[in-house]
C-alpha positions as CSV (number, residue, x, y, z in Angstrom):
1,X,142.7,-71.6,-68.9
2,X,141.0,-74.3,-67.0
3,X,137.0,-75.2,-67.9
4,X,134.2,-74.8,-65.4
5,X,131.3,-76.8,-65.9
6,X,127.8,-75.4,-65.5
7,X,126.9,-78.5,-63.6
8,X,129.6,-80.1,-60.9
9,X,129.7,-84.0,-60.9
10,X,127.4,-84.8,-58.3
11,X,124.5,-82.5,-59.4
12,X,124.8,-84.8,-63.3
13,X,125.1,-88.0,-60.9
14,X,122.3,-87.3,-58.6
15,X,119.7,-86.5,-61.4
16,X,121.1,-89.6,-63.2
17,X,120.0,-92.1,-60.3
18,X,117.1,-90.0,-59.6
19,X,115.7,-90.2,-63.4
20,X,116.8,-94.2,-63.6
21,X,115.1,-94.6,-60.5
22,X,112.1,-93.4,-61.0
23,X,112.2,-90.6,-58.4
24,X,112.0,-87.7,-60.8
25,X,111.2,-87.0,-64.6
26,X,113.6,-85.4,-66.6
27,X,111.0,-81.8,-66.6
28,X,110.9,-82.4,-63.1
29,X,115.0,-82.5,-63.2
30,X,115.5,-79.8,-65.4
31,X,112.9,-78.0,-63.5
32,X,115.1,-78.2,-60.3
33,X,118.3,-76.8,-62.2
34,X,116.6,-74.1,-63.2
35,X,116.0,-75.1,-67.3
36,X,113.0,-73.9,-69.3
37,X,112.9,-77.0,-70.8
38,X,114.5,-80.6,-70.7
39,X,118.0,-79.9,-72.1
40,X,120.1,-82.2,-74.5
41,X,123.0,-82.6,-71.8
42,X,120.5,-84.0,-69.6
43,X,120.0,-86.7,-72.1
44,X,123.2,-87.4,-73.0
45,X,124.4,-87.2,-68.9
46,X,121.7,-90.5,-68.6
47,X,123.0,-92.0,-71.7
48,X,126.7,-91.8,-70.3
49,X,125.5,-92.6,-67.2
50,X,123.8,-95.9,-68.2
51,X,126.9,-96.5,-70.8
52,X,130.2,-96.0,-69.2
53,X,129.0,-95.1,-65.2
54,X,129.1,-91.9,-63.4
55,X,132.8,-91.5,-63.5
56,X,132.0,-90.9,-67.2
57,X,130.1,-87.3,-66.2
58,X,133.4,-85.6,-64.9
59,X,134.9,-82.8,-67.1
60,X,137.2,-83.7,-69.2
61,X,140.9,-81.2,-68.6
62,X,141.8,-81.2,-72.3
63,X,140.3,-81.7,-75.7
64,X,140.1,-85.5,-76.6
65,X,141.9,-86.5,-79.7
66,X,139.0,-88.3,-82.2
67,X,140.6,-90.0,-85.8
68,X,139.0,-89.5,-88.9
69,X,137.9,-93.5,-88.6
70,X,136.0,-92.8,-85.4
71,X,134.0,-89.4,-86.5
72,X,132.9,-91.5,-89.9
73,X,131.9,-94.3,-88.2
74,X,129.6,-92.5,-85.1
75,X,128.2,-90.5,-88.4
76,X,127.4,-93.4,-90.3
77,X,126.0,-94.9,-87.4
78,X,123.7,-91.7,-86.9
79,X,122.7,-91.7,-90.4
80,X,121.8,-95.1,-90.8
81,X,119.4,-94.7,-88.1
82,X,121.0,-96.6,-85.1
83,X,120.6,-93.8,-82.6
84,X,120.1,-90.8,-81.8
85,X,122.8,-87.8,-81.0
86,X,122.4,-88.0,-77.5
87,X,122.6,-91.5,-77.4
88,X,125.5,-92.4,-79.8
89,X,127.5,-89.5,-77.7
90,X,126.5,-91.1,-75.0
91,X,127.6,-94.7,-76.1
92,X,131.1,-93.5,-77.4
93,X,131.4,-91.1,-74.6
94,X,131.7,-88.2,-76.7
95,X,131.2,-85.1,-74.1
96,X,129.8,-82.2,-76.2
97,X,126.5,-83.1,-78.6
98,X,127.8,-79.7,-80.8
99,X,130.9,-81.8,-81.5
100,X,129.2,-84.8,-83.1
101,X,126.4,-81.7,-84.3
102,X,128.9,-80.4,-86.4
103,X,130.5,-83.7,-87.9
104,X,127.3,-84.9,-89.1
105,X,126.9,-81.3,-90.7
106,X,130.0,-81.7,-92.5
107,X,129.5,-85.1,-93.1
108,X,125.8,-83.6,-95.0
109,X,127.4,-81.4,-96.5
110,X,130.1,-83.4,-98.3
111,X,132.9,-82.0,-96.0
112,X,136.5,-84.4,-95.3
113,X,136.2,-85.2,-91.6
114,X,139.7,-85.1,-90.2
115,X,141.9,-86.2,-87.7
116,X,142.6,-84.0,-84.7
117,X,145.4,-80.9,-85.3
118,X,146.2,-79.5,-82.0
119,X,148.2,-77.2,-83.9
């Protein structure tokens, strides 16, 4: 089964270049999508964006494969205070915020992050 996106390509990239350049706020963004309130992808669509470009905002067709090395160091990097989630997914272009949500949370929680099993 193939995965929709809520958002298609150019609706992330236009409110990308409209929030960098000045010409709307992110309430004012999330406001036009129909969003109570500024949402978390939002952030982590600009902090892609400004990262890796706007060919970084198109859905992914399969799972990515992230090692055991890679999910320790992005946690470590969290909890030592050198970003945020938004922005550390958005540096290492990590698509889903849950995803890096939940290995901090196992990281807390004094889980083994592992490699990926596709089983």
């Amino acid at each position: 089964m193939s995965r929709k996106p809520k958002y298609s390509f150019d609706v992330k990239v236009k409110a990308c270049e409209d929030y960098i350049n000045g010409e709307r706020s992110l309430q004012q963004i999330a406001q036009d999508l129909g969003l109570k309130s500024v949402n978390g992808n939002m952030r982590y669509w600009i902090s892609s964006y400004r990262k890796h470009g706007p060919d970084s905002l198109l859905s992914a067709i399969k799972n990515p494969v992230y090692t055991k090395s890679f999910k320790l160091k992005v946690v470590e990097e969290y909890i030592d205070g050198r970003g945020s989630i938004y922005s550390l997914a958005g540096k290492y272009g990590i698509k889903s915020i849950e995803t890096l949500h939940r290995w901090i949370l196992r990281y807390n929680s004094d889980m083994k992050l592992k490699d990926y099993d596709p089983r």
